[in-house]
KEVEXVO-173198 format. One record per residue (C-alpha): chain; y negated, z, x; residue in three letters. Coordinates in steps of 0.001 Angstrom, whole numbers, plus 524288, in hexadecimal, padded with zeros to 5 digits. Each point is the difference from the previous one (the first is absolute). Layout:
R/A/Y/Z/X/ALA
...
This chain:
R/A/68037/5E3FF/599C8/UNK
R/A/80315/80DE3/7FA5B/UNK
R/A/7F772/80182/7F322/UNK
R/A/7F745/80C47/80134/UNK
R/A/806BE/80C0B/7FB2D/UNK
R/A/7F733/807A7/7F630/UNK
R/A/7FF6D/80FE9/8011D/UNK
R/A/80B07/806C8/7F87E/UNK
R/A/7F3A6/80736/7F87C/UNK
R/A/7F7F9/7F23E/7FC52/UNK
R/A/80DEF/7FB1E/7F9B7/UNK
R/A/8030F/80BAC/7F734/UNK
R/A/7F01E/7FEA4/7FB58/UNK
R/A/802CE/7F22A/7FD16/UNK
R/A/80B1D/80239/7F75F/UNK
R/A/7FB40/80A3F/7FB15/UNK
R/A/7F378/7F8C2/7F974/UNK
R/A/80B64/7F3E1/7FCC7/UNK
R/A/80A45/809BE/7F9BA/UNK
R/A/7F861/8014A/7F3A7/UNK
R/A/7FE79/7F23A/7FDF6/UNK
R/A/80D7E/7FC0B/803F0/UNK
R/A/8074E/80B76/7F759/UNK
R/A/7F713/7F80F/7F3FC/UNK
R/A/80595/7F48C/802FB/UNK
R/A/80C74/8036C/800DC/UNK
R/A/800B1/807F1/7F52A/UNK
R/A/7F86C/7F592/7F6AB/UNK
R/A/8037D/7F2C7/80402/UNK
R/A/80DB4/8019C/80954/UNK
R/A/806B0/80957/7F57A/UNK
R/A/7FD76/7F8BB/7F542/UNK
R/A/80330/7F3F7/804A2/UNK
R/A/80D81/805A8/8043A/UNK
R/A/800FB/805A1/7F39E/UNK
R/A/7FF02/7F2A6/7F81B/UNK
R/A/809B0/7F8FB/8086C/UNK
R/A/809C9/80A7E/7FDED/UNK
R/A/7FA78/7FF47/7F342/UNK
R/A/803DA/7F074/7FDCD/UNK
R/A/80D41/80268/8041F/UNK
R/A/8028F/80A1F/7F321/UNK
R/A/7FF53/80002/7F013/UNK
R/A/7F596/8098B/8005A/UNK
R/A/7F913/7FECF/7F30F/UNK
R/A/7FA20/8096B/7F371/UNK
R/A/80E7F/806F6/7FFAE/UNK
R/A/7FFBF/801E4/80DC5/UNK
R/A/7F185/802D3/7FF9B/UNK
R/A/803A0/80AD6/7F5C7/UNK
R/A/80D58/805E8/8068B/UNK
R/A/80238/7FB77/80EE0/UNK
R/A/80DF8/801BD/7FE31/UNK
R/A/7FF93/7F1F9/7F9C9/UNK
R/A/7FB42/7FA5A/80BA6/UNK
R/A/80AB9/7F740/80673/UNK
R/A/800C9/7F6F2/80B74/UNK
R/A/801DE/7F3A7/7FB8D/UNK
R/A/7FEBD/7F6E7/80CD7/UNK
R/A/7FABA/7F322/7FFAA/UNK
R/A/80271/7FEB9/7F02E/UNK
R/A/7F0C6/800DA/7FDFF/UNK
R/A/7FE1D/7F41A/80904/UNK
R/A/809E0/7F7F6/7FA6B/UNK
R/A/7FB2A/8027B/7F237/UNK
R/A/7F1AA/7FCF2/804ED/UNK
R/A/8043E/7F306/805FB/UNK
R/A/8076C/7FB9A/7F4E1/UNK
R/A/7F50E/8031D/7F504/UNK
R/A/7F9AA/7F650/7F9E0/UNK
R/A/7F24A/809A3/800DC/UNK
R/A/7FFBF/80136/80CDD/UNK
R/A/80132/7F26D/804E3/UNK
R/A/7F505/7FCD3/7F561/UNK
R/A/7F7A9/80B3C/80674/UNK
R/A/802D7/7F9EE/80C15/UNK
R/A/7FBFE/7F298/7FCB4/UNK
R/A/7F2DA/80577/7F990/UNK
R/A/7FDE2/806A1/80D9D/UNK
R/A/8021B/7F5FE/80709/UNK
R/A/7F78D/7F692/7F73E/UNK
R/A/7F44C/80B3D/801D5/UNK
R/A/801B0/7FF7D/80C0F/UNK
R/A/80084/7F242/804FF/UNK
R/A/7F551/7FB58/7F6D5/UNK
R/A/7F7CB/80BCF/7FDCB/UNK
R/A/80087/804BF/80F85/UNK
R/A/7FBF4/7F106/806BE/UNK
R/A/7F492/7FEB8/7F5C6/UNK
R/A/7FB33/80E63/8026D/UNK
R/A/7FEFC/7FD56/80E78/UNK
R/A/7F93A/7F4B1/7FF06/UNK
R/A/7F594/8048B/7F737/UNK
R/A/7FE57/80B93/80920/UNK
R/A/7FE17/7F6C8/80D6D/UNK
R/A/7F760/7F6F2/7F772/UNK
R/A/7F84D/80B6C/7F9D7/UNK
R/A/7FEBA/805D1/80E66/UNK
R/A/7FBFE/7F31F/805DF/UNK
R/A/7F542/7FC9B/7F77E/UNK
R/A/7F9FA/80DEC/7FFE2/UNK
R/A/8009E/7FEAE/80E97/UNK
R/A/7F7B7/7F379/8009E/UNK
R/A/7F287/800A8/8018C/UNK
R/A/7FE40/7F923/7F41B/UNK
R/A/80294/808FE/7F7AB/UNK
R/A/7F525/80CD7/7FCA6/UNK
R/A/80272/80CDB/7FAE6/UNK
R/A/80C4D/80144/806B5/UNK
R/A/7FFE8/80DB3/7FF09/UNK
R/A/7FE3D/7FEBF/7F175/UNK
R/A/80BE5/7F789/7FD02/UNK
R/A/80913/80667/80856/UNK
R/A/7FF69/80BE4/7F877/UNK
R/A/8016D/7F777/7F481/UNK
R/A/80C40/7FA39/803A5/UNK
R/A/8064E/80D4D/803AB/UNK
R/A/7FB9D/807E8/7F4F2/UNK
R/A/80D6C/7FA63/7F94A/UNK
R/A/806C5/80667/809C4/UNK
R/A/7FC81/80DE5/7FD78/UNK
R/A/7FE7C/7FE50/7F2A2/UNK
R/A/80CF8/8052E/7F679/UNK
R/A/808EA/7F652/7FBAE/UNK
R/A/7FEA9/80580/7F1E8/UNK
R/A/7F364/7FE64/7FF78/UNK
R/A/801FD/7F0C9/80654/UNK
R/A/80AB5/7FF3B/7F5E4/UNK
R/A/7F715/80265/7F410/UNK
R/A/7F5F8/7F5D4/804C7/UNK
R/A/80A5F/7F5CC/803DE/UNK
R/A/805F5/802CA/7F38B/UNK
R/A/7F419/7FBED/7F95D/UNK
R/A/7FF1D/7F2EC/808EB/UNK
R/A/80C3A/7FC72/7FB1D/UNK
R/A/80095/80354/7F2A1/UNK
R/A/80546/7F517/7F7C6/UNK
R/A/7F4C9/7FE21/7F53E/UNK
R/A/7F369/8069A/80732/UNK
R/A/8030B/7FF56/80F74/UNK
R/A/7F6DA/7FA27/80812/UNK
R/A/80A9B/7F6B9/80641/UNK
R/A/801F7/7F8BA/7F36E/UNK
R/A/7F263/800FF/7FCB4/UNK
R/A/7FF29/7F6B8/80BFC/UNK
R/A/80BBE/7F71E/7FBC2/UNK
R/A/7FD2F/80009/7F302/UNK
R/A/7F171/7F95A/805B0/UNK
R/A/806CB/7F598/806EA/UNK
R/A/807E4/7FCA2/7F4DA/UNK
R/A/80DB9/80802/803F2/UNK
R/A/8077D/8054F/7F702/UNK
R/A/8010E/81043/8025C/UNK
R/A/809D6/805C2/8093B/UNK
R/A/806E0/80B19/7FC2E/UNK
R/A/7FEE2/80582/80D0A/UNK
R/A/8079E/80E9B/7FE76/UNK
R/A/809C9/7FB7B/7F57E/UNK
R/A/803CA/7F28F/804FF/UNK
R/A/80C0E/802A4/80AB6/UNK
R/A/7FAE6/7F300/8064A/UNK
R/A/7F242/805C0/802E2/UNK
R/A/80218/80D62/80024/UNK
R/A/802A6/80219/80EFD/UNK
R/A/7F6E7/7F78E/80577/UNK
R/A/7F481/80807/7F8A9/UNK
R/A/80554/80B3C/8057B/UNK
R/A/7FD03/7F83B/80D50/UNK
R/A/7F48C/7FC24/7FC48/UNK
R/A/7FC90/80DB6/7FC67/UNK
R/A/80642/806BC/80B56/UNK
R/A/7FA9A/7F580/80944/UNK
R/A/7F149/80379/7FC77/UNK
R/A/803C1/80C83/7FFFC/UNK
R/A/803E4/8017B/80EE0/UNK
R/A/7F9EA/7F482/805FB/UNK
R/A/7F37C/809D7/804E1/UNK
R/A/807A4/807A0/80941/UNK
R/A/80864/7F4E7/8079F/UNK
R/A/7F043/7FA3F/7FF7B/UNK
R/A/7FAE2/80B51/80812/UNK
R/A/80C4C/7FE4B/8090E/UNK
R/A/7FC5E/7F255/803CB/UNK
R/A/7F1F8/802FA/80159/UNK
R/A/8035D/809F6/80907/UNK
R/A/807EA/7F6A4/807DB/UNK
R/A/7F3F3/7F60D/7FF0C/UNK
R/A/7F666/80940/806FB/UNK
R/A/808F2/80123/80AF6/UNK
R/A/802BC/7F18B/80467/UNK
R/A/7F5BC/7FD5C/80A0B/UNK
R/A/7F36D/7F590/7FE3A/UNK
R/A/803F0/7FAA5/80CAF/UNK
R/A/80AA2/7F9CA/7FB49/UNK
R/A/7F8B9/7F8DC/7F2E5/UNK
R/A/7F4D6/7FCA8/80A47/UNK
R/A/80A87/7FA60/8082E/UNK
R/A/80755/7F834/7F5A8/UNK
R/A/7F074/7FA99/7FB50/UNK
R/A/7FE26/7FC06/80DD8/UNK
R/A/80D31/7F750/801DE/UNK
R/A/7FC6E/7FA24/7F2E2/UNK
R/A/8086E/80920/7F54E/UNK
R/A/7FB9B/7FD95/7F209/UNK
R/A/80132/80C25/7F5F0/UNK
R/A/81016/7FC71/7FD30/UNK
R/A/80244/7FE11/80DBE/UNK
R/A/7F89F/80E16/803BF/UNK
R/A/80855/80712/7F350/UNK
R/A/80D7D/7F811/80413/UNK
R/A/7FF96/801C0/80EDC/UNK
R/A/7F6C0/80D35/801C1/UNK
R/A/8008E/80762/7F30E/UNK
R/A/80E6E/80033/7FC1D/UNK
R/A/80508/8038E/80D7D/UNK
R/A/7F7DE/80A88/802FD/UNK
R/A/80105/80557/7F21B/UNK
R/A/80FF7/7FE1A/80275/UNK
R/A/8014E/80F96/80272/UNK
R/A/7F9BD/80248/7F42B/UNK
R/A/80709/7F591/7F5F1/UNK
R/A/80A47/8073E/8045E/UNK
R/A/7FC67/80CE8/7FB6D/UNK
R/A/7F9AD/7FB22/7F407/UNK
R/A/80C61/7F791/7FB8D/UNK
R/A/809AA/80BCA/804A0/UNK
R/A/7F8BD/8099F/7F6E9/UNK
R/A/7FD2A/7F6A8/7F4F4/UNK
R/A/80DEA/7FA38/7FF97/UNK
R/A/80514/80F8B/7FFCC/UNK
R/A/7F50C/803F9/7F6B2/UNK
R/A/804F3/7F408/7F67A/UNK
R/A/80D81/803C3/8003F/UNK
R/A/7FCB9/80CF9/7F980/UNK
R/A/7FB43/7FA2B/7F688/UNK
R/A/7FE86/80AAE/7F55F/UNK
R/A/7F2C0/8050B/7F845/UNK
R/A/7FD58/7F0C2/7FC50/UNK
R/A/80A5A/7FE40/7F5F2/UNK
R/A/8016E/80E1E/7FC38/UNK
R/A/7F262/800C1/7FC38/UNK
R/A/7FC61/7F060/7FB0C/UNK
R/A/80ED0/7FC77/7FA40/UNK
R/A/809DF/80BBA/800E3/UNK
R/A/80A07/7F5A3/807EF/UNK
R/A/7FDE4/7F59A/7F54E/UNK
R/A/7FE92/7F6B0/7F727/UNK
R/A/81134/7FD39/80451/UNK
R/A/80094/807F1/80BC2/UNK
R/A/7F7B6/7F78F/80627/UNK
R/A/7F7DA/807CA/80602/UNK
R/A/80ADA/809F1/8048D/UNK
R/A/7FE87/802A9/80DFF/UNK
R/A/808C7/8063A/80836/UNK
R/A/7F8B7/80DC8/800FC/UNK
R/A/7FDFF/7FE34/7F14E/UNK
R/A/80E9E/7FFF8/7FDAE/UNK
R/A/80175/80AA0/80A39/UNK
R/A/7F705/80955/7F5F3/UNK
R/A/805FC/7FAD9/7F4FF/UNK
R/A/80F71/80443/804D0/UNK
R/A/7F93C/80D02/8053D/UNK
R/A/7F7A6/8058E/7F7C1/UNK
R/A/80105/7F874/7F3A3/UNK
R/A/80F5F/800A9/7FEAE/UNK
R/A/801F0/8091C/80B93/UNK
R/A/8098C/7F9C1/807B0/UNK
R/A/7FB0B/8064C/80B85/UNK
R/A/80B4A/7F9F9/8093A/UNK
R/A/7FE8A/7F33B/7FAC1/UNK
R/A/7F029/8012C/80214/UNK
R/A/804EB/80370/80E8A/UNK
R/A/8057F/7F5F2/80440/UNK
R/A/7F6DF/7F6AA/7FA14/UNK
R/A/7F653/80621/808C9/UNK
R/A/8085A/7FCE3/80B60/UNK
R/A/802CF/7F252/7FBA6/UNK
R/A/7F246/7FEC3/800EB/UNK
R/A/7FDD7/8051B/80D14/UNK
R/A/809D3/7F7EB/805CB/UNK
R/A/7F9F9/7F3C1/7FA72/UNK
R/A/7F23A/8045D/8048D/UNK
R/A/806EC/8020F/80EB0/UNK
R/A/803CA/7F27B/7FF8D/UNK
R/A/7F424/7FA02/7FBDA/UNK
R/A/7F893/8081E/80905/UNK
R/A/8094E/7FB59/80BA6/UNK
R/A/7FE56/7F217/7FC22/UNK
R/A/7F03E/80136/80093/UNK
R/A/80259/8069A/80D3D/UNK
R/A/80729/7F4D8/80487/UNK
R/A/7F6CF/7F607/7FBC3/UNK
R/A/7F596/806C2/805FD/UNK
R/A/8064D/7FFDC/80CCC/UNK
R/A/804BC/7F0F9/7FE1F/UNK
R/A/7F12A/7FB54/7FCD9/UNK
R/A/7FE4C/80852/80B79/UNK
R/A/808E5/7F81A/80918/UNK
């Protein structure tokens, strides 16, 4: 069957509300995306920056020098280790945080949910300055605590050992409030009937979270780990802010190294196709979750 046709007059209204909005887009997010990849594939730096006429097409030289540095496989590996340990543990906070405000034994719901997002809209220098303090060496709460159980202190910002995972620790807390709301939201929409059900057949608590909870919430894990995982690998205001990429690079992320060849040494082209090294990574790992998602589907 023929879709209805709409009057020549109610189409030229429509785009005419949509043009403004499109012609922003375009002009803020397609441009200047084409502009970086055209961007990766020259020298463009402070000399071109100054006098275009040093601007030269170099071809794939800026992705062969990014794959054979020493930095950027390091930034890559810190990514990756943000990501895989940092991304799983902020998840699960977030379902756990959601599930117990969601049961009825817990009061003042209300009350601690605006607790646990207030880290969300709150700056990260002003979380940096207080995490700061938690983990200074000699006064930090942290090693207040270990230095109470008999441990000796952790040098959490200056050791390369520790320094990443307190900037998981810290970007964990940080974030967990609004992947909380998420699964609360997904919560309130799986039916009673089915956790009355599950009681009647003889379900205990696991069995109703295994067999009810997780599968209906399956839409939403989705979204929550698609967004966290891309979140994590732009993984940027942490380090600048708590460690400036160290102690030993080894809290270098990706996007760090991308600012750092941009606007700190102003290798513009180089910062370019970092950026779309990263993308392409990002693509795949978003593919892959796509693909579980339909397999756990099957």
């Amino acid at each position: 069957m023929n879709a209805p046709t709409l009057p020549i007059g109610t189409v030229r209204a429509a785009w005419f509300f949509v043009a403004p909005a499109l012609l922003l887009i375009v002009v803020f997010f397609f441009v200047p995306v084409l502009a970086a990849f055209f961007l990766s594939f020259t020298d463009f730096d402070i000399y071109a920056l100054a006098n275009p006429d040093h601007l030269r097409v170099v071809g794939l030289k800026n992705y062969q020098e990014l794959l054979a540095s020493e930095d950027f496989w390091k930034a890559l590996g810190n990514t990756f280790y943000f990501v895989l340990v940092g991304g799983p543990l902020s998840v699960g906070i977030s379902l756990g945080t959601a599930l117990l405000l969601q049961s009825k034994v817990v009061r003042f719901k209300s009350f601690f949910r605006t607790i646990f997002f207030a880290p969300v809209v709150t700056t990260i220098v002003a979380v940096a300055v207080v995490w700061r303090y938690l983990y200074h060496t000699k006064y930090g709460f942290l090693n207040y605590i270990l230095h109470f159980l008999g441990i000796d202190p952790v040098d959490w910002l200056g050791d390369p050992i520790w320094a990443m995972p307190a900037i998981i620790l810290m970007a964990v807390w940080k974030g967990f409030g609004y992947n909380m709301v998420i699964f609360i939201a997904g919560l309130q929409n799986i039916p009673d009937e089915l956790y009355e059900s599950a009681q009647i057949d003889g379900a205990g608590a696991w069995q109703q979270f295994w067999h009810v909870t997780l599968p209906m919430l399956a839409p939403t894990f989705l979204f929550v780990g698609l967004m966290t995982m891309i979140g994590y690998f732009q993984l940027f205001a942490e380090p600048y802010v708590m460690t400036l990429g160290g102690p030993l690079q080894s809290t270098v992320s990706i996007v760090y190294l991308m600012y750092e060849q941009g606007f700190k040494w102003w290798n513009l082209g180089y910062a370019a196709a970092v950026a779309f090294v990263l993308f392409i990574i990002m693509l795949v790992a978003t593919l892959i979750q796509f693909r579980l998602q339909k397999t756990d589907a099957a």
